[in-house]
Structures are given as C-alpha cells and as structure tokens.
C-alpha positions in Angstrom: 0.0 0.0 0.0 1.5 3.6 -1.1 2.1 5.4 2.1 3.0 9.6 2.5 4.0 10.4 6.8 2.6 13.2 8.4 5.4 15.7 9.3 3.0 16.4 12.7 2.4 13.8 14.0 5.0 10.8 11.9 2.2 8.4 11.6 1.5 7.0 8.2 -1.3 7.6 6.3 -2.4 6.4 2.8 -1.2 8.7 -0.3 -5.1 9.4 -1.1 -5.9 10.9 2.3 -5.8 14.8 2.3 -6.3 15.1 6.6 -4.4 13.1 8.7 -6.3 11.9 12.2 -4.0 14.6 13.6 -5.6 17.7 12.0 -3.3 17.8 9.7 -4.0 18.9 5.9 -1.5 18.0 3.3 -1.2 20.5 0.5 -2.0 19.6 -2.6 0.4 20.0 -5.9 -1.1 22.6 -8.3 -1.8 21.5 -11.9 0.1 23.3 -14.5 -2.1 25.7 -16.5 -1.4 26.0 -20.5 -0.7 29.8 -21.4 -2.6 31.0 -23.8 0.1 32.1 -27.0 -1.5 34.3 -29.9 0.1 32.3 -32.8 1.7 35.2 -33.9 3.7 35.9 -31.5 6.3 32.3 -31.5 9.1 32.4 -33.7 11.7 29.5 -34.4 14.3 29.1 -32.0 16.1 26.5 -34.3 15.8 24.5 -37.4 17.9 22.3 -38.6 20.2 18.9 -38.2 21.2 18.3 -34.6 22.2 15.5 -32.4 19.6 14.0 -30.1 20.3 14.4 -26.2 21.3 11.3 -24.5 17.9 11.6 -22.2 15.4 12.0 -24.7 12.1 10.0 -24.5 9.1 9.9 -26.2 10.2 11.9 -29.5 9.6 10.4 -32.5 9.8 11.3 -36.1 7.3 13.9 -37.5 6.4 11.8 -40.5 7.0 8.1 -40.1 7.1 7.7 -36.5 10.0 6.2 -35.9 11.2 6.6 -32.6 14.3 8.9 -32.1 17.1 8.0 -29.6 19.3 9.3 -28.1 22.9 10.0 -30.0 21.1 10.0 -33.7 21.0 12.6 -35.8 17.7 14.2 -36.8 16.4 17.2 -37.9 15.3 19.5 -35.1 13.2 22.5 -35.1 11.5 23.9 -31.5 9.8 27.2 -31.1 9.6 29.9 -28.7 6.3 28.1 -26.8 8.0 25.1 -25.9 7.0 22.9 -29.0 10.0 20.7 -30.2 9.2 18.7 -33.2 11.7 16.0 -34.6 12.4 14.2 -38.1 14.5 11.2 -38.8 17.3 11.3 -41.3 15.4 8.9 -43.7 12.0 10.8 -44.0 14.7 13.8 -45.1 17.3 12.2 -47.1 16.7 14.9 -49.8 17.5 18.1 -47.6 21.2 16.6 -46.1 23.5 19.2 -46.0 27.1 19.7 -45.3 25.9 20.0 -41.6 24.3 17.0 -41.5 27.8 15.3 -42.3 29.5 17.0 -40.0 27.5 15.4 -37.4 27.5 11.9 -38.9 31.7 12.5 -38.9 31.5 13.6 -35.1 29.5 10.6 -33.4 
C-alpha cells in the first residue's frame, strides 16, 4: 500500500488521504495551467540537423514515427512556446546538408 508520513504527528497515512487523524491537511500540488500564446507571437528558435540528447524520451519522427534516440541525428526545429518537433534522417534524405555530415563524422 502507497504510504505519505505526516510531518506532525509521523504516523502514516495512505497517499489518497488529504487530513491526517491529527488535523493535519496535506497540501496539494497545483496543476500546470497551458498559457494562452497568440500564434503570432512564436518564432523558431532553431531548425535544422542536430544530435539528439542522451535523455530523450518519447520523440519520435514527424512523419513516419520512428522513434528517435538518443545519440542520432535528426532534424530539429522547437519554437519559442516550448514545441519541439523531430524528423528522422530517412523521412529527409533529400535536404542533407554539409551539416548533416559533419554530425555523422563527429559521433
């Protein structure tokens, strides 16, 4: 059973109870709220080929959804909301670049 301790009292209590038999009232988290961003307002931060961060998880490629990993090269572009969008090498074969095999030559 998931258990949380009360910091007045040290007894445990279940991770679903908001009042412990104490009095005491654990606070709860808030939830993030979405801003509201007039689409005219985000610019590019970057396009183009860049090597995927070691920790990535969950992105995968804009058109064939192939998952991108870590340590691959893909082409990036994010934006100035916080949307980062990624494609795999194959689904861009046509648009590689001197860039692109400068990254290739460096991993």
């Amino acid at each position: 059973m998931p258990e949380k301790t009360c910091p007045d009292c040290i007894s445990k209590v279940h991770v679903r109870v908001r009042e412990c038999a104490c009095g005491y009232v654990f606070p709860r988290k808030e939830k993030k709220v979405k801003k509201d961003i007039n689409p005219q307002d985000v610019d590019y931060v970057f396009d183009g080929w860049k090597k995927v961060p070691a920790r990535t998880r969950l992105a995968k490629c804009g058109t064939c959804s192939k998952k991108v990993k870590g340590g691959m090269v893909a082409w990036h572009s994010s934006y100035t909301d916080g949307e980062k969008y990624w494609w795999c090498s194959n689904c861009l074969k046509d648009f590689k670049d001197e860039t692109f095999d400068k990254l290739i030559e460096d991993a």
